[in-house]
mmCIF entry with sequence, helices, sheets and N, C-alpha, C, O atoms, coordinates in Angstrom:
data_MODEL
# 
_entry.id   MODEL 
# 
_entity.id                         1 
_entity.type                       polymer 
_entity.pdbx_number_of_molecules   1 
# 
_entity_poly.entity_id                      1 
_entity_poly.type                           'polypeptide(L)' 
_entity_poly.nstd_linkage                   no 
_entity_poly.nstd_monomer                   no 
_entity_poly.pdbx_seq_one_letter_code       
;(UNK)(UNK)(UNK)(UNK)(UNK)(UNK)(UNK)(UNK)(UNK)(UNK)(UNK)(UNK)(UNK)(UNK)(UNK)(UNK)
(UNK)(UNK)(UNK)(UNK)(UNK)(UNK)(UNK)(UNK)(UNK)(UNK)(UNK)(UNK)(UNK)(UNK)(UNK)(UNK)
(UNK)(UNK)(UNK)(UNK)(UNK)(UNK)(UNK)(UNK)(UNK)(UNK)(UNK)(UNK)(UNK)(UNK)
;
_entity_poly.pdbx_seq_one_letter_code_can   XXXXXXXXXXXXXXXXXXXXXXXXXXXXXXXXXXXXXXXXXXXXXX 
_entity_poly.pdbx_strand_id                 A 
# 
loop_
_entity_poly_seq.entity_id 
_entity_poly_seq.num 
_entity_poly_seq.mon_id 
_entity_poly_seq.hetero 
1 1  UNK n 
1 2  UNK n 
1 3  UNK n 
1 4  UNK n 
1 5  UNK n 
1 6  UNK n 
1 7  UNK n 
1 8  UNK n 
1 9  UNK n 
1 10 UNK n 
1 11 UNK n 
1 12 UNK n 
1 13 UNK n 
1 14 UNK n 
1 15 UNK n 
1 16 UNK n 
1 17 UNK n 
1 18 UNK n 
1 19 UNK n 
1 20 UNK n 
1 21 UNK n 
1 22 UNK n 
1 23 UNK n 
1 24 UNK n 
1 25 UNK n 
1 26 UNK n 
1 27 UNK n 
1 28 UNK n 
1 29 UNK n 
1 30 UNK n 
1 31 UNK n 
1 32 UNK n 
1 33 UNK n 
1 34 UNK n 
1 35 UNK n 
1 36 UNK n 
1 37 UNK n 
1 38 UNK n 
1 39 UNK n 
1 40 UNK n 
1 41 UNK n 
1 42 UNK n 
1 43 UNK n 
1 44 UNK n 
1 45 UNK n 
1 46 UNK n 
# 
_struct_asym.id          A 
_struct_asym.entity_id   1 
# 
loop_
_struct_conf.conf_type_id 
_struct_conf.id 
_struct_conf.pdbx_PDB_helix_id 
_struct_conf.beg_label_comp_id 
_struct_conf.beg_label_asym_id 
_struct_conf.beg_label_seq_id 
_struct_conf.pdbx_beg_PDB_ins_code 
_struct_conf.end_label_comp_id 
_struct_conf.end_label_asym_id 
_struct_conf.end_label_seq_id 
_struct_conf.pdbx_end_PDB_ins_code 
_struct_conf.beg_auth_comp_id 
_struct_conf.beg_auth_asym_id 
_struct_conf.beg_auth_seq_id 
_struct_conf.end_auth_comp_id 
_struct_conf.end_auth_asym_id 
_struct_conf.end_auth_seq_id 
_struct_conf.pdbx_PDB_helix_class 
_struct_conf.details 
_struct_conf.pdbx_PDB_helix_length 
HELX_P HELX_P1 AA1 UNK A 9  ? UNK A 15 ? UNK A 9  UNK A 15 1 ? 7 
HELX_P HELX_P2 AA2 UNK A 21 ? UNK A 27 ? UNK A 21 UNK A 27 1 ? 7 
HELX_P HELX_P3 AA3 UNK A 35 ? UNK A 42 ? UNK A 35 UNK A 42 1 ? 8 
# 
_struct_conf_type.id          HELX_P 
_struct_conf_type.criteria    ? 
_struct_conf_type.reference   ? 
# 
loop_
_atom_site.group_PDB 
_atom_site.id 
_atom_site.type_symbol 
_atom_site.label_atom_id 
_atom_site.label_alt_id 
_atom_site.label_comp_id 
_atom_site.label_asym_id 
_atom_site.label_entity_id 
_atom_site.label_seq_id 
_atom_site.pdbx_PDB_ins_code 
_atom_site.Cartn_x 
_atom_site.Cartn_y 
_atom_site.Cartn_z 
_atom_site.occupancy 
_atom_site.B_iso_or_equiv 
_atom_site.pdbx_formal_charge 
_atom_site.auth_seq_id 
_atom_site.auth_comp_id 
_atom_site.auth_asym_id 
_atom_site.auth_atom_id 
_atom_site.pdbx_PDB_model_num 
ATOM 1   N N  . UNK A 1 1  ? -73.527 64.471 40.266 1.00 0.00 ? 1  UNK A N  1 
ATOM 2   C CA . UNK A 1 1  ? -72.222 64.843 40.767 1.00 0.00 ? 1  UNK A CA 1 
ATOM 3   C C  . UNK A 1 1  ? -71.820 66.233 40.276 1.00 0.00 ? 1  UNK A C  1 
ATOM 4   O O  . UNK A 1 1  ? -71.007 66.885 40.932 1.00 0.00 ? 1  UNK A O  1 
ATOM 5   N N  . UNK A 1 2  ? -72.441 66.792 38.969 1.00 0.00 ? 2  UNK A N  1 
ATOM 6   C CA . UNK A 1 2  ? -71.688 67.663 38.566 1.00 0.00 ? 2  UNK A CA 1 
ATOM 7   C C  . UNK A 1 2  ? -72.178 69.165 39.569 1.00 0.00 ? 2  UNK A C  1 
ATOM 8   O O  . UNK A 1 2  ? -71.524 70.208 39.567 1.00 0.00 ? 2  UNK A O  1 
ATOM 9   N N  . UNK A 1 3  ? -73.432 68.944 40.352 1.00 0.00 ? 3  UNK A N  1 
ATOM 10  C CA . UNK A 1 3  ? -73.981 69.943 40.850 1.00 0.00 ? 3  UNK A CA 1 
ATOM 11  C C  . UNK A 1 3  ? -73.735 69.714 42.564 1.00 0.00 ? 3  UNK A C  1 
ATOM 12  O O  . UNK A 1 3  ? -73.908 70.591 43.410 1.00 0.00 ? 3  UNK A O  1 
ATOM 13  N N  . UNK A 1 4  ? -73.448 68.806 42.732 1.00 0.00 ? 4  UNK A N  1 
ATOM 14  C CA . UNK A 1 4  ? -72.498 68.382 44.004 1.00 0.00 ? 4  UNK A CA 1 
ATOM 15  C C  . UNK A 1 4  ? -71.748 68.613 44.425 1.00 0.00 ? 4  UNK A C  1 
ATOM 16  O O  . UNK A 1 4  ? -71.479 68.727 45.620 1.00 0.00 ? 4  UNK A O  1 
ATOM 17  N N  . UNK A 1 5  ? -71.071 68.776 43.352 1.00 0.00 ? 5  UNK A N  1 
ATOM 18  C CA . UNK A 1 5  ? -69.515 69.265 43.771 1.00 0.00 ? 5  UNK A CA 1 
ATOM 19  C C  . UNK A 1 5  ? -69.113 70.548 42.894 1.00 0.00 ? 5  UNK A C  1 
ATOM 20  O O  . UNK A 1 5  ? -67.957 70.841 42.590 1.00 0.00 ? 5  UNK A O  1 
ATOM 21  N N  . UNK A 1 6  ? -70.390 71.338 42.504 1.00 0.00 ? 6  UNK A N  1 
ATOM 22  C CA . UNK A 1 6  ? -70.437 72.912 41.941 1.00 0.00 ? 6  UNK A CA 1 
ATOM 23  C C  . UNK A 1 6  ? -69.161 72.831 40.289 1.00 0.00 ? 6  UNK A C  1 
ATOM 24  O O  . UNK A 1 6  ? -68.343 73.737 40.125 1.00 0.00 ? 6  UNK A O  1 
ATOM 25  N N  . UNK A 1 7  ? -69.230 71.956 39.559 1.00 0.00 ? 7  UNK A N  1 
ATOM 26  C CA . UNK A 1 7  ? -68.681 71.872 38.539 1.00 0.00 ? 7  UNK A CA 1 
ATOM 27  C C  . UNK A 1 7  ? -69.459 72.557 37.258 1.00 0.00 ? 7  UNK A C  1 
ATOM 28  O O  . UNK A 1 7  ? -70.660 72.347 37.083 1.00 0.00 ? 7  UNK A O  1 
ATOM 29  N N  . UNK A 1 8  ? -68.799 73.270 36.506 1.00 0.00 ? 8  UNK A N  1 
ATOM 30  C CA . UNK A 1 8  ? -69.189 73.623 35.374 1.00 0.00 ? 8  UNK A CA 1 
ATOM 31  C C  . UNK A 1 8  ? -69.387 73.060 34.624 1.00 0.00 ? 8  UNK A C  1 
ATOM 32  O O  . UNK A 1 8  ? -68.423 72.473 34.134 1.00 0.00 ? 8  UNK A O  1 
ATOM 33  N N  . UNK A 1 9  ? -70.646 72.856 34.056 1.00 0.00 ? 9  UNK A N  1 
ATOM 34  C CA . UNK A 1 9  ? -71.157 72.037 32.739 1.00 0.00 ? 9  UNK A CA 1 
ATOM 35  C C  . UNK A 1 9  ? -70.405 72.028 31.805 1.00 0.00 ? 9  UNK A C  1 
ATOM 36  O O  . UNK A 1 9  ? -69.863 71.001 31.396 1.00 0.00 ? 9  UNK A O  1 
ATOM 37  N N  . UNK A 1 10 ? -70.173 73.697 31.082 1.00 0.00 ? 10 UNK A N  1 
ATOM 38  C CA . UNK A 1 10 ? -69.551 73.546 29.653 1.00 0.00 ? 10 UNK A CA 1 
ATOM 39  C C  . UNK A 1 10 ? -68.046 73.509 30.032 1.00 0.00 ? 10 UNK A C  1 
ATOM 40  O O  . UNK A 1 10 ? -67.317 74.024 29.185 1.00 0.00 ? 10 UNK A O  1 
ATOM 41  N N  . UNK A 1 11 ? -67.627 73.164 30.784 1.00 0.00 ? 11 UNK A N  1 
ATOM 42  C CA . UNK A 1 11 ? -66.206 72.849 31.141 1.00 0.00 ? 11 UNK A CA 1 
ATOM 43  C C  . UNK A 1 11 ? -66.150 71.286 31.171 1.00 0.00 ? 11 UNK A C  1 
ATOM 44  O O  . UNK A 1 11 ? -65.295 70.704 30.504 1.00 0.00 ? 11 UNK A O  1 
ATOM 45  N N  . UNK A 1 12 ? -66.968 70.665 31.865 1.00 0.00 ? 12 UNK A N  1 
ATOM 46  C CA . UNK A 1 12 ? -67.216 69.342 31.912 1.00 0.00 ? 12 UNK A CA 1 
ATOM 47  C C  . UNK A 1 12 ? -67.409 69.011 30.605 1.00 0.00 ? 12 UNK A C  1 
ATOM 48  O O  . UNK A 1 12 ? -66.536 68.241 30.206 1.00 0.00 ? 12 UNK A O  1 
ATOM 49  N N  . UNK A 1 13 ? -68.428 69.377 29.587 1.00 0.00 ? 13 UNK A N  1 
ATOM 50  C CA . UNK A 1 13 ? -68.443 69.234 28.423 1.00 0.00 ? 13 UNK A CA 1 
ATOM 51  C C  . UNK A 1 13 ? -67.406 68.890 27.165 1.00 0.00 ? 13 UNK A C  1 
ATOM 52  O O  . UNK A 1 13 ? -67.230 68.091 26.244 1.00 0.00 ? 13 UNK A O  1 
ATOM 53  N N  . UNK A 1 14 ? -66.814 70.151 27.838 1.00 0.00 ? 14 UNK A N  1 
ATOM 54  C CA . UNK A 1 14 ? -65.837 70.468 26.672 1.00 0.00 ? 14 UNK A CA 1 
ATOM 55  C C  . UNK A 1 14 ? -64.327 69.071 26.646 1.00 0.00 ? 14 UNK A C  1 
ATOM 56  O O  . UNK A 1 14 ? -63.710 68.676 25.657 1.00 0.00 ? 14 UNK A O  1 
ATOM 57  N N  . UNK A 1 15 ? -64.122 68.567 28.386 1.00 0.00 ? 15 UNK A N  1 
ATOM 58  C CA . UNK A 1 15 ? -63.654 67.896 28.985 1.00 0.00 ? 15 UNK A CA 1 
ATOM 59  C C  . UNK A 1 15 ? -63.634 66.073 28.470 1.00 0.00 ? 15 UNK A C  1 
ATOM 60  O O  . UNK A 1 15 ? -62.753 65.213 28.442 1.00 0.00 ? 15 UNK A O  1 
ATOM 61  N N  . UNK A 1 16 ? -64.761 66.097 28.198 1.00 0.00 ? 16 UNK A N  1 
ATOM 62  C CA . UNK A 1 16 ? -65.565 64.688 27.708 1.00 0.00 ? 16 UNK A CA 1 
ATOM 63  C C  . UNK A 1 16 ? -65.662 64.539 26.240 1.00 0.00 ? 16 UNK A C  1 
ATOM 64  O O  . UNK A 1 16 ? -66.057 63.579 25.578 1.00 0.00 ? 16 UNK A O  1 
ATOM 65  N N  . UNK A 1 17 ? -65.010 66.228 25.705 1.00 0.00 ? 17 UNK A N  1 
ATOM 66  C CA . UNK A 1 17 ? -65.789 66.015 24.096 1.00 0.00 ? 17 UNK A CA 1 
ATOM 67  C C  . UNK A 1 17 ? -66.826 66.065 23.347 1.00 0.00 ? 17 UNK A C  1 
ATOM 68  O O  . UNK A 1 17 ? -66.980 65.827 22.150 1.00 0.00 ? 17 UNK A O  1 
ATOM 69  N N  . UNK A 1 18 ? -67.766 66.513 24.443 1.00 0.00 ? 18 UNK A N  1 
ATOM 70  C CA . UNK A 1 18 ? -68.932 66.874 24.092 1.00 0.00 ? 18 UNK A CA 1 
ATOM 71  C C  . UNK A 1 18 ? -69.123 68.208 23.046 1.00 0.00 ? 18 UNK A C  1 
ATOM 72  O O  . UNK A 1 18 ? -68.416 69.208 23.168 1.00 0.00 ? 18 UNK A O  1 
ATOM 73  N N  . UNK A 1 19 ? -70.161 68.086 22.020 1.00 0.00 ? 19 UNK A N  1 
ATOM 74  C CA . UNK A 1 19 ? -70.367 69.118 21.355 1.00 0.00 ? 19 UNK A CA 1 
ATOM 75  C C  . UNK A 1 19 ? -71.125 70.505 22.166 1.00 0.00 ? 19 UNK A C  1 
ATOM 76  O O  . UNK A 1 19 ? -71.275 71.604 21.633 1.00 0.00 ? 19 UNK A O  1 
ATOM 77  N N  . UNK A 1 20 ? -71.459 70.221 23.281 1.00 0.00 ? 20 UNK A N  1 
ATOM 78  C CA . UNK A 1 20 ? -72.775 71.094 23.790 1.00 0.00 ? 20 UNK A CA 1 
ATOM 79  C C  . UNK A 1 20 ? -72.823 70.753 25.112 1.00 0.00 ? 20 UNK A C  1 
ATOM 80  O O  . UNK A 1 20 ? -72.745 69.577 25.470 1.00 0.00 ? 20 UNK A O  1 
ATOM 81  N N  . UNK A 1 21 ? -72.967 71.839 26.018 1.00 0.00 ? 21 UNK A N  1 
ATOM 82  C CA . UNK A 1 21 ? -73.578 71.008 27.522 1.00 0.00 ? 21 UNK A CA 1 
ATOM 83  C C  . UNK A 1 21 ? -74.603 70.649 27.230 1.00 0.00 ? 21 UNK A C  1 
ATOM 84  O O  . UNK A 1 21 ? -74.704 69.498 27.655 1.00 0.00 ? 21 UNK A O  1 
ATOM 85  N N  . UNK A 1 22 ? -75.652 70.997 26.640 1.00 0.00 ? 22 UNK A N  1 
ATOM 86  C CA . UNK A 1 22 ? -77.053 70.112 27.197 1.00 0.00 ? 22 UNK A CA 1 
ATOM 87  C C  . UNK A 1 22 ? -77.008 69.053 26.534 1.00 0.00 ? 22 UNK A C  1 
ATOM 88  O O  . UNK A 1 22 ? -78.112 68.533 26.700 1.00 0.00 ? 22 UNK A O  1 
ATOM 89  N N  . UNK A 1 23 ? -76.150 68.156 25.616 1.00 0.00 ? 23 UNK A N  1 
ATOM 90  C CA . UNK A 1 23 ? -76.147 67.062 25.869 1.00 0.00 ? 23 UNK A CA 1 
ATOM 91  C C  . UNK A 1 23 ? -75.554 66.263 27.120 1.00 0.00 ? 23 UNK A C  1 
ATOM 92  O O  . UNK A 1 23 ? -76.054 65.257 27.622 1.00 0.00 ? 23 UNK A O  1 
ATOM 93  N N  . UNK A 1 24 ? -74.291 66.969 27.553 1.00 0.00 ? 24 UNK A N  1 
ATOM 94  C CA . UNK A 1 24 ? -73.849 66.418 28.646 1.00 0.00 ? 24 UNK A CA 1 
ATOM 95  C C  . UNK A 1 24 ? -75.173 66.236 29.985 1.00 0.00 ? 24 UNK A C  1 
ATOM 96  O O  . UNK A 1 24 ? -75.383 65.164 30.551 1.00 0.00 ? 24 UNK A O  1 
ATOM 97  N N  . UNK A 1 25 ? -75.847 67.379 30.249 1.00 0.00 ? 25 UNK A N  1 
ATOM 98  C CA . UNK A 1 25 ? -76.287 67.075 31.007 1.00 0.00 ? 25 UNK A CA 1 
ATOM 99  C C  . UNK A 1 25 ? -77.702 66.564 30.790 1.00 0.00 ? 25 UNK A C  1 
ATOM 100 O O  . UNK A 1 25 ? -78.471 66.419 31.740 1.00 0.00 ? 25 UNK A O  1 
ATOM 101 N N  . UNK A 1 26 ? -78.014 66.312 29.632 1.00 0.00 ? 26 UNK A N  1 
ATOM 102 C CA . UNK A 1 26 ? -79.186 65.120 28.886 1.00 0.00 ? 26 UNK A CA 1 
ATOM 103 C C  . UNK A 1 26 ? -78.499 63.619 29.361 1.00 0.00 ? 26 UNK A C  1 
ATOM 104 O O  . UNK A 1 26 ? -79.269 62.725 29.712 1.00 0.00 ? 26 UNK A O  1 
ATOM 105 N N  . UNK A 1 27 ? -77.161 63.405 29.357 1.00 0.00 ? 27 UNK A N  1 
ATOM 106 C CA . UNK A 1 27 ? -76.426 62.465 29.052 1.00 0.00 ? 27 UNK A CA 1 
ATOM 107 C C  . UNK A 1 27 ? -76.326 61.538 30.754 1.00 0.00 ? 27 UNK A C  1 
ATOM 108 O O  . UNK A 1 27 ? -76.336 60.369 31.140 1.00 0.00 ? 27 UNK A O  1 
ATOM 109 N N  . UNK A 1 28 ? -76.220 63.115 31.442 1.00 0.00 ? 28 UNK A N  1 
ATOM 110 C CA . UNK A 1 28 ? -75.268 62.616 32.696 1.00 0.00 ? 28 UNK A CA 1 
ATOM 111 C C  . UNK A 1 28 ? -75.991 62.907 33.931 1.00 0.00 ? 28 UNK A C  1 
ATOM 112 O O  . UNK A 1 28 ? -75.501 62.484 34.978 1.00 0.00 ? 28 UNK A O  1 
ATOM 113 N N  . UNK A 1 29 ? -77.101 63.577 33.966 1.00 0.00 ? 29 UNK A N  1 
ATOM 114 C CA . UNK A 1 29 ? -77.759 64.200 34.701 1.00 0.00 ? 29 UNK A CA 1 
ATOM 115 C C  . UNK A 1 29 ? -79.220 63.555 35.359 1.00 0.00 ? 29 UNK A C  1 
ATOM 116 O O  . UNK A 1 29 ? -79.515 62.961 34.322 1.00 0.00 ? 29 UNK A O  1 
ATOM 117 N N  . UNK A 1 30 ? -80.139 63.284 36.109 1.00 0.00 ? 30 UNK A N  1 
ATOM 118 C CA . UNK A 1 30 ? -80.894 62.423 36.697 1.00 0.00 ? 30 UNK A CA 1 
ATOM 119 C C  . UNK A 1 30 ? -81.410 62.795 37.736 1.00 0.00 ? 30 UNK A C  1 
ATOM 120 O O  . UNK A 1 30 ? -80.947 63.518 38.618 1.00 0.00 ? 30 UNK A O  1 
ATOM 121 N N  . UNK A 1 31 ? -82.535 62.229 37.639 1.00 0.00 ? 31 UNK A N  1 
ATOM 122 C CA . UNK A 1 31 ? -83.447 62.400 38.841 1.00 0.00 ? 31 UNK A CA 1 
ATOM 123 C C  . UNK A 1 31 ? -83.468 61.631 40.313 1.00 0.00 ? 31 UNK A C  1 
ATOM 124 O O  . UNK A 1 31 ? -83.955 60.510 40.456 1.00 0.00 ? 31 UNK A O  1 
ATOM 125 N N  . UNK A 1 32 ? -82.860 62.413 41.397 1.00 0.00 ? 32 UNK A N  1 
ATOM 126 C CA . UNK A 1 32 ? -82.095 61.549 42.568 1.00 0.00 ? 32 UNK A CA 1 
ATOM 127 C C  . UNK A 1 32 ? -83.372 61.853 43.498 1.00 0.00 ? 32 UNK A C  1 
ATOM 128 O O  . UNK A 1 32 ? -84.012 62.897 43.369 1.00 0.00 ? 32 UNK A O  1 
ATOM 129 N N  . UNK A 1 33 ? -83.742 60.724 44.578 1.00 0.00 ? 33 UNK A N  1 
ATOM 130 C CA . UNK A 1 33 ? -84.267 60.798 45.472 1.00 0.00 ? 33 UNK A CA 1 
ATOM 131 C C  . UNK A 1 33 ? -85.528 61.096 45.228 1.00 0.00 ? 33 UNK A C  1 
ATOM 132 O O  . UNK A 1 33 ? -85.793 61.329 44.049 1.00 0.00 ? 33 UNK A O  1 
ATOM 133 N N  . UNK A 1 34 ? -86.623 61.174 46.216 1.00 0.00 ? 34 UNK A N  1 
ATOM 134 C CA . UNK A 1 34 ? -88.013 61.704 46.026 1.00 0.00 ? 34 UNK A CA 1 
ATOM 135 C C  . UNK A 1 34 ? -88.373 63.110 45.158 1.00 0.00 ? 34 UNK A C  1 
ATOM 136 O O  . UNK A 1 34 ? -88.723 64.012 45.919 1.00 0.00 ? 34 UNK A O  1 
ATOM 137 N N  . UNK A 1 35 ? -88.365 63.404 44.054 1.00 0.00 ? 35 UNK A N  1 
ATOM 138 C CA . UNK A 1 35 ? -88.852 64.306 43.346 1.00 0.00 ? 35 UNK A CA 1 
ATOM 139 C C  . UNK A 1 35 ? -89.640 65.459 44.035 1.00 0.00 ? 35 UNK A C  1 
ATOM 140 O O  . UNK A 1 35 ? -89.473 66.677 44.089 1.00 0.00 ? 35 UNK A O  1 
ATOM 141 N N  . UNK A 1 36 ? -90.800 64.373 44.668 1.00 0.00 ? 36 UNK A N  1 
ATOM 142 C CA . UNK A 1 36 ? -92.042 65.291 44.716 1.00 0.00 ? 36 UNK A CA 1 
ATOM 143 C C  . UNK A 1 36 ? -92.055 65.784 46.269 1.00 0.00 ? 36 UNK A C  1 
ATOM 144 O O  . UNK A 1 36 ? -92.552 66.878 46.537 1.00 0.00 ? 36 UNK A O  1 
ATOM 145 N N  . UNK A 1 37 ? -91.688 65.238 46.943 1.00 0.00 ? 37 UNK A N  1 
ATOM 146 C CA . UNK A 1 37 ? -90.696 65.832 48.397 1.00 0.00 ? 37 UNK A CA 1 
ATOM 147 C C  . UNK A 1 37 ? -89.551 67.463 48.122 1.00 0.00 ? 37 UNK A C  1 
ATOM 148 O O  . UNK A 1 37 ? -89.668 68.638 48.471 1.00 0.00 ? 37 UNK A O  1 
ATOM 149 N N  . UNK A 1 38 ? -88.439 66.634 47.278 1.00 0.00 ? 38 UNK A N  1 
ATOM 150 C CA . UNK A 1 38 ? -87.782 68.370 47.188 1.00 0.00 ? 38 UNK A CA 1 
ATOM 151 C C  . UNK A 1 38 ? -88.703 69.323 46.415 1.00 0.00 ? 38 UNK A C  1 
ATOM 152 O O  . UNK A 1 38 ? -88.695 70.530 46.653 1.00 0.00 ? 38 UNK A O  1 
ATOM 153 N N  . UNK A 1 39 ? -89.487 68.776 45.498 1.00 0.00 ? 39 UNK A N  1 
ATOM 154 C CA . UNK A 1 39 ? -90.055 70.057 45.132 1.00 0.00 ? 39 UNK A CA 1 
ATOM 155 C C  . UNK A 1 39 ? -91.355 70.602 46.168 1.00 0.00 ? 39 UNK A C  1 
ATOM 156 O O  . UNK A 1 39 ? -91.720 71.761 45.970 1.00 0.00 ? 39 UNK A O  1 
ATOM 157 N N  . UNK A 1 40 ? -91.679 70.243 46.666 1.00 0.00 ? 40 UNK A N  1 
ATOM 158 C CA . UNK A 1 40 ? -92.782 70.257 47.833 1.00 0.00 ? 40 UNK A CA 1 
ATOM 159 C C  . UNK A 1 40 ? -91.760 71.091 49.106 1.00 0.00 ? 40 UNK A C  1 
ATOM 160 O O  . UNK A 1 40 ? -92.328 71.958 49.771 1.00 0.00 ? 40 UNK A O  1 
ATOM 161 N N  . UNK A 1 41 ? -90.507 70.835 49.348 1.00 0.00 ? 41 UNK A N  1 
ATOM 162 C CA . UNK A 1 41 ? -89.812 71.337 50.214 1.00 0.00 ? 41 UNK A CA 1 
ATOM 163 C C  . UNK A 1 41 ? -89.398 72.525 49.925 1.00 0.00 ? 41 UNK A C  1 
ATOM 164 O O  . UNK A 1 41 ? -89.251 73.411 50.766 1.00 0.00 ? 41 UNK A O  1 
ATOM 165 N N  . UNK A 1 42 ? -89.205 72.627 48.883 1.00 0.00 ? 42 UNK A N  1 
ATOM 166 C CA . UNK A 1 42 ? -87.962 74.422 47.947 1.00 0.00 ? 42 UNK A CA 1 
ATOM 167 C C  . UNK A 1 42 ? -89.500 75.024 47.995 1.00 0.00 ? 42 UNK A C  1 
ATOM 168 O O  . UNK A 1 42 ? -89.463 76.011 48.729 1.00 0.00 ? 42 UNK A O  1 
ATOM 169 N N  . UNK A 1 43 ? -90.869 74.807 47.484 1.00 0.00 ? 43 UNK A N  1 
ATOM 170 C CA . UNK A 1 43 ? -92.251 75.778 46.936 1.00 0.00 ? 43 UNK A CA 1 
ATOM 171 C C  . UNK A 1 43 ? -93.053 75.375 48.405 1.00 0.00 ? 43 UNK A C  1 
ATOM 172 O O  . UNK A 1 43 ? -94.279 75.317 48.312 1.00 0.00 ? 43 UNK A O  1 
ATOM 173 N N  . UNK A 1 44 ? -92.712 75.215 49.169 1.00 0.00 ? 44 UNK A N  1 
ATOM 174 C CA . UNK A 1 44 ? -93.675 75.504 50.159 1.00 0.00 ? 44 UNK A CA 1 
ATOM 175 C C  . UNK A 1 44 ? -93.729 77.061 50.566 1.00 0.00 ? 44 UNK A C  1 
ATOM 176 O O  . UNK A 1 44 ? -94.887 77.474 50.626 1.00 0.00 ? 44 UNK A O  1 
ATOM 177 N N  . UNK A 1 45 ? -92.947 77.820 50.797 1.00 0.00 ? 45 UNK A N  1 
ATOM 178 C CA . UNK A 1 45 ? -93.074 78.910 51.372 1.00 0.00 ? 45 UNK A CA 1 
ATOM 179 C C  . UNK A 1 45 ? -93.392 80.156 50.155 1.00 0.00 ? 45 UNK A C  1 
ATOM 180 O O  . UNK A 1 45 ? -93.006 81.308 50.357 1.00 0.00 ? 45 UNK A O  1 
ATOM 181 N N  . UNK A 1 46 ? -94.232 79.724 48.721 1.00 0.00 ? 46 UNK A N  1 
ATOM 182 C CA . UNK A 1 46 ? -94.297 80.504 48.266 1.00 0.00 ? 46 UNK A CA 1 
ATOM 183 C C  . UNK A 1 46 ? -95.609 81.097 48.276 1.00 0.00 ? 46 UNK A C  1 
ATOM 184 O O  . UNK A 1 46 ? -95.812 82.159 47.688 1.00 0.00 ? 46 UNK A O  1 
# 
């Protein structure tokens, strides 16, 4: 969600209480849908 809807990490962070974004987005962040499809889709044309 947080890259969905173009939200700032260390704002989100700071929001939740977090010490750090990269825990937040260790915390909150995930692997959606076929992996090996979007990355096969974004590096095809390289």
């Amino acid at each position: 969600m947080l890259f969905d809807v173009a939200l700032d990490t260390a704002v989100v962070a700071t929001l939740l209480g977090h010490a750090n974004a990269a825990f937040t987005l260790s915390r909150y962040v995930g692997v959606r849908g076929d992996l090996g499809a979007t990355v096969t889709a974004a590096t095809e044309d390289w």
